[in-house]
N, CA, C and O atoms as a DFTB+ gen file, in Angstrom:
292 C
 N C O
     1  1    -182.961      26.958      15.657
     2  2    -183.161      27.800      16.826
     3  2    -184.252      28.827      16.568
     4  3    -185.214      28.875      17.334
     5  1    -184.150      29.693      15.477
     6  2    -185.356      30.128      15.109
     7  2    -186.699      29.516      15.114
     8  3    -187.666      30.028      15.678
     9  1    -186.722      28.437      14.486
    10  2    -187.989      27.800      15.129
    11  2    -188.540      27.748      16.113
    12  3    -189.746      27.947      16.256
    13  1    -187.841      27.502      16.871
    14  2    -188.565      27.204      18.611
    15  2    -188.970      28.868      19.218
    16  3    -189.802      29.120      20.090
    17  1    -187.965      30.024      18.337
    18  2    -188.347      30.943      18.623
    19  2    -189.742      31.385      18.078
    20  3    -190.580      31.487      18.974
    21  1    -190.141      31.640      16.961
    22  2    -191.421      31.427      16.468
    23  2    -192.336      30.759      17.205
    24  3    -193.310      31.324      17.704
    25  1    -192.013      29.111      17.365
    26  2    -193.169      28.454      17.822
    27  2    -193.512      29.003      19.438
    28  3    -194.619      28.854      19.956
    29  1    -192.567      29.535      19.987
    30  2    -192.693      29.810      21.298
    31  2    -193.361      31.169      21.392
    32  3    -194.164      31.332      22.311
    33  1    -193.089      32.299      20.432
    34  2    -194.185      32.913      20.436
    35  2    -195.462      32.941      19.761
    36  3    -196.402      33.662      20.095
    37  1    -195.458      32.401      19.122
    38  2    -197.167      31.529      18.489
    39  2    -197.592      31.097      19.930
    40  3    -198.590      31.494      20.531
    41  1    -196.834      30.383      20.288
    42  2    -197.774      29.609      21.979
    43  2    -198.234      30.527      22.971
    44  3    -199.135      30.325      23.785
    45  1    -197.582      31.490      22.841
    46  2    -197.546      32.376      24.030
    47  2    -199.140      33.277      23.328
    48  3    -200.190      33.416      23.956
    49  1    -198.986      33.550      22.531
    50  2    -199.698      34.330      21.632
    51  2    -201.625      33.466      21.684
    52  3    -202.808      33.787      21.805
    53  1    -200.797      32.340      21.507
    54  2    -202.247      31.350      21.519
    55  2    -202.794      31.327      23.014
    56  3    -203.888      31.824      23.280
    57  1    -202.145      30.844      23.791
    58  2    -202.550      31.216      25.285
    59  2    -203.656      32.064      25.587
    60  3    -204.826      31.805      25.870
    61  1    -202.668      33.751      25.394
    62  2    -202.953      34.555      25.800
    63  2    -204.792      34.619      24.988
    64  3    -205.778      34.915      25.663
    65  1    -204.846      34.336      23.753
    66  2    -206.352      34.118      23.240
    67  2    -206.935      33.147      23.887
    68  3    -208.165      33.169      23.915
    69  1    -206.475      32.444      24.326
    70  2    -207.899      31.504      24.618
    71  2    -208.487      31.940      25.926
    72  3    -209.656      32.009      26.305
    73  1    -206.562      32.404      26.906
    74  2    -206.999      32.858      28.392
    75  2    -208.257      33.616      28.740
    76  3    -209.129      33.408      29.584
    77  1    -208.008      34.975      27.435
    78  2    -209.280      36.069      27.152
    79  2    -210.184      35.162      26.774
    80  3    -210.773      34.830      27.803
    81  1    -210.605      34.593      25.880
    82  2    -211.557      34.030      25.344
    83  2    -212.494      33.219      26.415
    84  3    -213.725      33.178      26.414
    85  1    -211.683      32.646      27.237
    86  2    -212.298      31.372      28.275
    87  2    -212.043      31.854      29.814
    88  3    -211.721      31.113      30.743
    89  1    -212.256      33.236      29.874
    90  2    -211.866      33.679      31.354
    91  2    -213.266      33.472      31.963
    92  3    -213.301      33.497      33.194
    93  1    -214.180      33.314      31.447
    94  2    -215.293      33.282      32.200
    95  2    -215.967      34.714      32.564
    96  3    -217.124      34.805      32.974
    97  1    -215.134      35.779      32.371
    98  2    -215.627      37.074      31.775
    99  2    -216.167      37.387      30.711
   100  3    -215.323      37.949      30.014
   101  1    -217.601      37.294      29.960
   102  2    -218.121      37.648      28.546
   103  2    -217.910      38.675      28.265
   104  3    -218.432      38.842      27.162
   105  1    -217.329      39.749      28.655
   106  2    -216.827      40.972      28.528
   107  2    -215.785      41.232      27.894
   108  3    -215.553      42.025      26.982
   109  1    -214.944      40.245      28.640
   110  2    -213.237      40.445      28.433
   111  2    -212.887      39.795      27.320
   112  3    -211.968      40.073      26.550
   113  1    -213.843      38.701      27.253
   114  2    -213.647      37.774      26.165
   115  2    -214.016      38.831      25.070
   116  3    -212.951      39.447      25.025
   117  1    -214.888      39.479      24.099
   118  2    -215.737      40.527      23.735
   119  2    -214.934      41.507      23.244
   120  3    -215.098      41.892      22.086
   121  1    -214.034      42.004      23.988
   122  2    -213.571      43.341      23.916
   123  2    -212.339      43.091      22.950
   124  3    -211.755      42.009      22.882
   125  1    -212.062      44.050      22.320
   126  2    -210.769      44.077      21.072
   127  2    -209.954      45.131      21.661
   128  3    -210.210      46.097      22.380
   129  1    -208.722      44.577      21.053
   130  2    -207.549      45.486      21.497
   131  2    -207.714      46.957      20.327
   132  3    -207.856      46.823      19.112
   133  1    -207.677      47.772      20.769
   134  2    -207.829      49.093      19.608
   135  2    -206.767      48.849      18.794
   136  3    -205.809      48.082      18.892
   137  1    -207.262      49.999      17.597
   138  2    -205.784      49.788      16.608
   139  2    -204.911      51.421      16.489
   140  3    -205.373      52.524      16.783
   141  1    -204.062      51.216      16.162
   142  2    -202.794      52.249      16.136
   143  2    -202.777      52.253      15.113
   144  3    -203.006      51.240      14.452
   145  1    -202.359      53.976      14.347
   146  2    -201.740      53.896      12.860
   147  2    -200.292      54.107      13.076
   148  3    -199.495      53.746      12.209
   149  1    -200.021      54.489      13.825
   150  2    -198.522      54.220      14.142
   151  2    -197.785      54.204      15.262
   152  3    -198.191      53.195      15.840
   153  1    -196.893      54.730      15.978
   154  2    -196.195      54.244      17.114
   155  2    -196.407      55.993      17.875
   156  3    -196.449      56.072      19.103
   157  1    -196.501      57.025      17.181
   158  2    -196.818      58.657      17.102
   159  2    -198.212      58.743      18.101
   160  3    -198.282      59.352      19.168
   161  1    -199.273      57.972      17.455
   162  2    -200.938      57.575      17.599
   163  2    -200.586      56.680      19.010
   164  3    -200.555      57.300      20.073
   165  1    -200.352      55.377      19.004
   166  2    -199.891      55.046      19.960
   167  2    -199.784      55.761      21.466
   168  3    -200.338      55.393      22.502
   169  1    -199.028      56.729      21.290
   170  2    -198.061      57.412      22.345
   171  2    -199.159      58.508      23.077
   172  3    -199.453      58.777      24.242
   173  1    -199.671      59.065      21.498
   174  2    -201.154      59.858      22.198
   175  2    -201.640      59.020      22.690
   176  3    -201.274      58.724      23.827
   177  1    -202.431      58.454      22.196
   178  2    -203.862      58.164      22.635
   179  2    -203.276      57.039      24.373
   180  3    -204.091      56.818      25.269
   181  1    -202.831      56.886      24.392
   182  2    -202.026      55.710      25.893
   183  2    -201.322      56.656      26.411
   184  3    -201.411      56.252      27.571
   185  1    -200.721      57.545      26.490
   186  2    -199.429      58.429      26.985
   187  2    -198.414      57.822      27.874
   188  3    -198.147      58.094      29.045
   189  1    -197.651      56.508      26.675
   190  2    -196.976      55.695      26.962
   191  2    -196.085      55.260      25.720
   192  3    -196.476      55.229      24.554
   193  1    -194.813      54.929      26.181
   194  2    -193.913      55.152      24.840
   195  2    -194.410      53.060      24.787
   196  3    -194.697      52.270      25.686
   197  1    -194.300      52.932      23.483
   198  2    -194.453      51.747      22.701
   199  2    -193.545      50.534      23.008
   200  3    -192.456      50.563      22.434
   201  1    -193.783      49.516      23.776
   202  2    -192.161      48.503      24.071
   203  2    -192.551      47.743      23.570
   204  3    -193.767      47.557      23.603
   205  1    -191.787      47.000      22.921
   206  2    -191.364      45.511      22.004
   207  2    -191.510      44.581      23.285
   208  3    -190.935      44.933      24.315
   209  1    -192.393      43.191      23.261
   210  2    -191.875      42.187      23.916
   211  2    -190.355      41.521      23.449
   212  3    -189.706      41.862      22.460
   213  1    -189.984      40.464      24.463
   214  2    -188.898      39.602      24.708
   215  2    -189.084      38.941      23.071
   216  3    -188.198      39.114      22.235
   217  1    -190.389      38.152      22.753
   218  2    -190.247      37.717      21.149
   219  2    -190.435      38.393      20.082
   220  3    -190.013      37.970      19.006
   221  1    -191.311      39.932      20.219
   222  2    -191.157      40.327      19.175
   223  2    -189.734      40.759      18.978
   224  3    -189.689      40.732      17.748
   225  1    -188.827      41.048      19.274
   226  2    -187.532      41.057      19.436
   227  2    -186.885      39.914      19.025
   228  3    -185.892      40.125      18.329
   229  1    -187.045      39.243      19.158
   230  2    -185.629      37.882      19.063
   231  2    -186.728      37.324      17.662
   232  3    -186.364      36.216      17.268
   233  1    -188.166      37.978      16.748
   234  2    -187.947      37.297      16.513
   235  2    -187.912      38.574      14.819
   236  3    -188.607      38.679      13.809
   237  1    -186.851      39.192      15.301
   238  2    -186.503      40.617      14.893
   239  2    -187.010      41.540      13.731
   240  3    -186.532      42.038      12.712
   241  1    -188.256      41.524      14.409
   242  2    -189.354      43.067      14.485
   243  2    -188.918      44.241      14.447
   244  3    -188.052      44.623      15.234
   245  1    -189.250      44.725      13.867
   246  2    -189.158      46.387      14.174
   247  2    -189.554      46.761      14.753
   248  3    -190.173      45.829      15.265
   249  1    -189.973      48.198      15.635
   250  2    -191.115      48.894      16.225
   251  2    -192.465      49.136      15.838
   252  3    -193.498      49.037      16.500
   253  1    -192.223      49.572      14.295
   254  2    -193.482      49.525      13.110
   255  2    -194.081      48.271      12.860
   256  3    -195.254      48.096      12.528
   257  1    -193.177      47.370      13.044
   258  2    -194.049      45.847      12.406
   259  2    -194.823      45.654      13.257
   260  3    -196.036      45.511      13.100
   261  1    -193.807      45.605      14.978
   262  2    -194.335      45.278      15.930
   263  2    -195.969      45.753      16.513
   264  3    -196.941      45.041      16.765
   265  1    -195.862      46.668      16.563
   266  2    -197.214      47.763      16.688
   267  2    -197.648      47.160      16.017
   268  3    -198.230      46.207      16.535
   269  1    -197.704      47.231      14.471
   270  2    -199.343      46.621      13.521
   271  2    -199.406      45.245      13.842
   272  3    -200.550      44.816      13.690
   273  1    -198.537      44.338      14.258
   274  2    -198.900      42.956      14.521
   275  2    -199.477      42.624      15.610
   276  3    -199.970      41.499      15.702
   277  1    -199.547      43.648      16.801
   278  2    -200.053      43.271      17.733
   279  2    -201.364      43.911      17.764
   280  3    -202.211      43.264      18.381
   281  1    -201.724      44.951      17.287
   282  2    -202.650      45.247      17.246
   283  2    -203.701      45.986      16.282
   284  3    -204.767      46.546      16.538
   285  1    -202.976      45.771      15.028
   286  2    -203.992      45.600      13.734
   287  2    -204.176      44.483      13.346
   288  3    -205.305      44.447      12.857
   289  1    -203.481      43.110      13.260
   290  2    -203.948      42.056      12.468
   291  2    -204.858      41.124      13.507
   292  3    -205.411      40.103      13.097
């Protein structure tokens, strides 16, 4: 069951790159998600508290992991 959880967010994850990548926007494609040093940084700089998706959750993340995986690596 874990598996399919993983692979299902790998897919989702892959999608979402190519969607950007191949929108036909050279812009959008182009542009990088900024990076956070932590969930504190986060909150400034967005003035928005930090939410976990549906898989980073189930595929049980922390808040800290979550943040650097989505948008440092």
């Amino acid at each position: 069951m874990e598996n399919k959880k993983t692979f299902d967010f790998f897919t989702s994850l892959i999608d979402r790159a190519f969607n950007k990548a191949f929108s036909g926007d050279p812009e959008e494609a182009d542009t990088k998600d900024p990076s956070y040093a932590d969930i504190d940084e986060y909150t400034q700089k967005t003035g928005k508290r930090f939410r976990m998706t549906k898989e980073e959750k189930e595929l049980g993340l922390t808040r800290e992991e979550a943040l650097q995986q989505r948008f440092n690596d």
